[in-house]
N, C-alpha and C positions, 0 to 999 in steps of 0.2 A: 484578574486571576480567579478560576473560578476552584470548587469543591472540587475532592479527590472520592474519584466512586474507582466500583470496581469495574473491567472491563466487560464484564458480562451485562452489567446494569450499562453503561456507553452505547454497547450495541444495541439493545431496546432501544434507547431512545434515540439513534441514528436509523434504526430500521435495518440495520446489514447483521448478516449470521456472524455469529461467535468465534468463530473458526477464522474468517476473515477476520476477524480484529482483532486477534492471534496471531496470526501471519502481519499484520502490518505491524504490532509492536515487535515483533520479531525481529522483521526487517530493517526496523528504526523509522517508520513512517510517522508517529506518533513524537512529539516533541517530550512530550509530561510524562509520557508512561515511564514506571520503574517494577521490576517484578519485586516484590517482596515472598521471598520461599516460591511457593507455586502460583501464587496467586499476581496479581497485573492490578496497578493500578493508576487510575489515568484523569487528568484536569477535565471538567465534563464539559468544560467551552475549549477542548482541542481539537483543532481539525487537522487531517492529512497530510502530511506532504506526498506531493506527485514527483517522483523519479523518471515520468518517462520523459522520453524527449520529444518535443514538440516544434523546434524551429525548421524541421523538414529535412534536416541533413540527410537523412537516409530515404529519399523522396527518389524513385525509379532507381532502386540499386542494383536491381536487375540489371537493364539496360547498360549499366555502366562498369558491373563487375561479372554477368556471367551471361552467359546464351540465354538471350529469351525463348521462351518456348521448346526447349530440350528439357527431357525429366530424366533421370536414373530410372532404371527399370526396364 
């Protein structure tokens, strides 16, 4: 369980802009984070959670839901 910093001091030391680490405790990416008033505050041993999807389900969905190579316009 590590120290509560702010999330401005997080992104220093992760290397990623402000704004991003903003938008991820936003979006719930962030396990630890809690806003207190305006301010975010966040476990400095947290990392990410990734929401994409990665088991390839949507792998040539073109081909399989629309005309390839046709564009609008």
């Amino acid at each position: 369980m590590g120290n509560l910093i702010t999330l401005a001091e997080y992104a220093r030391q992760r290397g990623i802009p402000h704004s991003t680490a903003q938008q991820r405790a936003r979006r719930g990416c962030y396990v630890t984070a809690v806003r207190l008033g305006r301010d975010w505050l966040i476990e400095d041993d947290d990392e990410p959670i990734d929401h994409r999807i990665k088991s390839g389900a949507y792998k040539d969905w073109r081909a399989k839901y629309g005309k390839e190579g046709e564009h609008d316009g």
